[in-house]
N, C-alpha and C positions, 0 to 999 in steps of 0.2 A: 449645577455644580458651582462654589466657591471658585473663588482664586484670590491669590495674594501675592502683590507684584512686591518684585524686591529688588532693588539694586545690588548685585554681589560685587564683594570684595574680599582679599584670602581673610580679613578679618574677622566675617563672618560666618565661618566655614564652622567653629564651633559652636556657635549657636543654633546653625543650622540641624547642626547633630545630638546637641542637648535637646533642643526644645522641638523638632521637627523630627528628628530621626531620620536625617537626612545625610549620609554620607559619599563625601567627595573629598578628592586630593588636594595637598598642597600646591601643586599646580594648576590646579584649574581654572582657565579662562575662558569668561563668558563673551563669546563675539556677537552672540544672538540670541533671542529670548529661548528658554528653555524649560519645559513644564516637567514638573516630578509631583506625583503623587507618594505622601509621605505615608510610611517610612520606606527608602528606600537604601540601600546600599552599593555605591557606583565608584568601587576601589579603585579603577584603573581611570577613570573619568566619561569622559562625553567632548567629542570635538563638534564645535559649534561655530565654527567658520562659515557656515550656510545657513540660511532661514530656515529650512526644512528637518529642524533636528527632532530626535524621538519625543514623543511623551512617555515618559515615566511612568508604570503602573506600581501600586501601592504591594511591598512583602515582597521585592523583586530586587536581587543583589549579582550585579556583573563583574568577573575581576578581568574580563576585555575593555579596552576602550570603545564605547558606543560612538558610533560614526555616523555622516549626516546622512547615507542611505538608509540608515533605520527609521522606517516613521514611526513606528511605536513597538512598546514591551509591554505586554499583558503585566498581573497581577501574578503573583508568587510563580516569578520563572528562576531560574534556577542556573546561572550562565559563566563559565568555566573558563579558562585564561587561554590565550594567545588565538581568537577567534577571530577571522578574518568575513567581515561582512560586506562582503561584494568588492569590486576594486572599479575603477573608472572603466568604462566599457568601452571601446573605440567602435564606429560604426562600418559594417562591414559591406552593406549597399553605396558608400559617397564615394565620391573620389579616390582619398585616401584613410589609412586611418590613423593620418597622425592628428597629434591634435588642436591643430590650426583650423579643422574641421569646424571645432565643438568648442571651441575657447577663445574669451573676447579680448582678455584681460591679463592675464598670468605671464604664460609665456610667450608666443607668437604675436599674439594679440598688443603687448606691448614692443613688441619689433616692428610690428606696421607702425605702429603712432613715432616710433622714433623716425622712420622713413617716412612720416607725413603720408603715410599712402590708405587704402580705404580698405575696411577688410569685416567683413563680417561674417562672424559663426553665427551654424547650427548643429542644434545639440544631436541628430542623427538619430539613428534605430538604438533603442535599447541603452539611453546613459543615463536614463532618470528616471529607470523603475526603481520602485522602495520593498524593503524588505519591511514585511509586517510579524510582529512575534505576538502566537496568542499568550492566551492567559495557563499557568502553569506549565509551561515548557521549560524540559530541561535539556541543555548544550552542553555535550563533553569538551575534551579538551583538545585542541587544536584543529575546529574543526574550519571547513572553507562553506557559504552561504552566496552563492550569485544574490546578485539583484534581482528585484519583484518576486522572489520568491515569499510563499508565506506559507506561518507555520504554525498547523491549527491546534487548539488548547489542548492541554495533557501528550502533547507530542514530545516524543524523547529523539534525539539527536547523537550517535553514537561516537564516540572519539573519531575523531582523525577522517569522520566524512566529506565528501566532498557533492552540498546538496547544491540540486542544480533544477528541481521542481517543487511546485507545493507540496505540503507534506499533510497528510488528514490526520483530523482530531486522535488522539488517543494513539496513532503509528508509532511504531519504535522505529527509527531507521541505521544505517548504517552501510560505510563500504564507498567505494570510488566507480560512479557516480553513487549516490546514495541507494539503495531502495528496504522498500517496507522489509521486515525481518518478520511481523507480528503484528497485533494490535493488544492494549494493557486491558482489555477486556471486551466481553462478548458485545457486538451489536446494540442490544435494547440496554446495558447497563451503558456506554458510552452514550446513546441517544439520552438516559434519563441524568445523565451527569450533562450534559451538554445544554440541560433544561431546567435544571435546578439553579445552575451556574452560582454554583458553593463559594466562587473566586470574588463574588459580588460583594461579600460577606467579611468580619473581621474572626480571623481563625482562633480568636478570644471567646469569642461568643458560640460556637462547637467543637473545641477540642474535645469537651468532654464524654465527646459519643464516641463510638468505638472508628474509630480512622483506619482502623486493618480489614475488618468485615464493613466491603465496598457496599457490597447491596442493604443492609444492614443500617450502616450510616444515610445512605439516599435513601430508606425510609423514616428512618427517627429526624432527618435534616425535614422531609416534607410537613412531618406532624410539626415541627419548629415553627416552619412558614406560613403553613394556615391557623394557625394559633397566634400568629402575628407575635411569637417572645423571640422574635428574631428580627433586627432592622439591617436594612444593607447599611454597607460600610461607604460614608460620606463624609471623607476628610477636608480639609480646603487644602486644594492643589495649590502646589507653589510655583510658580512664576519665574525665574529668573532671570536677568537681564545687564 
């Protein structure tokens, strides 16, 4: 894989989107390095006040702001406004669960140091699981995501859920706690989608095959593949910093 490190500034927020296809707000600030696979579309932003923030997959556009418990965004996911990805977790096995527990620095943590006195967190059960998004997921609107949950390729996410476990490939979910409704197709068609991984690919290069007839297209996609008129899609990831 390429990379291309870049110093950002709001300067070059249009460049980024001419020449990279790379969309972000006028506020956006970068506190930590940031990877996107271009072209991506990230209307509401990315807060990057941690080192832990997402990777970026390539045909994938959020109008949520992406948060540092995301570790990553598959390729063409599809992610919908006011989406709440996990919140701080307090631990429920310590002490307590305020969060003097799990924090050095911020709040408590700077109250010791003014009292000269010695104080050290830890982070406790359950504050630094990450939320992994696969490849073609799509998230309705308003929906809530605990942490470490992950969400496998071609999973749909139904408005106003509230997921609170992994979700398997191709699941449609919905409802408070979430659960499966269905699956977007039979077994051996999700198995051979899950094996092709079409998402590897630039959707330039097979539009032209029928995209409505599933089974249809995973076999005109295989003749592609072993006929080698098909290369995965290798863009140079961008950097940011």
């Amino acid at each position: 894989m390429s990379l291309e490190y870049i110093s950002y500034s709001e300067n070059l927020r249009e460049e980024l989107h001419s020449k990279y296809g790379i969309y972000l707000p006028n506020y956006q600030v970068i506190s930590h390095p940031l990877e996107i696979e271009p072209p991506a579309e990230l209307i509401s932003g990315v807060d990057t006040y941690l080192p832990n923030v997402a990777r970026i997959g390539a045909f994938s556009y959020s109008w949520s702001r992406i948060t540092p418990n995301v570790k990553s965004v598959g390729r063409y996911c599809s992610i919908a406004g006011n989406i709440t990805f996990g919140t701080q977790e307090h631990p429920l096995t310590s002490l307590s669960t305020s969060s003097f527990i799990y924090e050095n620095e911020w709040m408590w943590g700077a109250f010791a140091k003014r009292q000269h006195k010695y104080h050290r967190a830890s982070l406790g059960e359950n504050v630094s699981k990450y939320i992994e998004i696969g490849n073609d997921v799509w998230i309705g609107l308003n929906v809530y995501i605990k942490n470490g949950v992950k969400l496998g390729n071609g999973s749909v996410v139904g408005a106003n859920a509230v997921v609170t476990k992994d979700v398997p490939p191709y699941a449609i979910v919905a409802g408070n706690p979430a659960r499966i409704i269905r699956y977007r197709f039979s077994d051996e068609i999700i198995k051979q989608l899950e094996e092709i991984r079409w998402w590897d690919y630039a959707f330039t290069d097979f539009s032209h095959l029928d995209l409505n007839n599933v089974e249809l297209f995973i076999s005109d996609f295989k003749k592609l593949q072993k006929s080698k008129k098909i290369e995965k899609y290798k863009p140079i990831s961008i950097i940011l910093r």
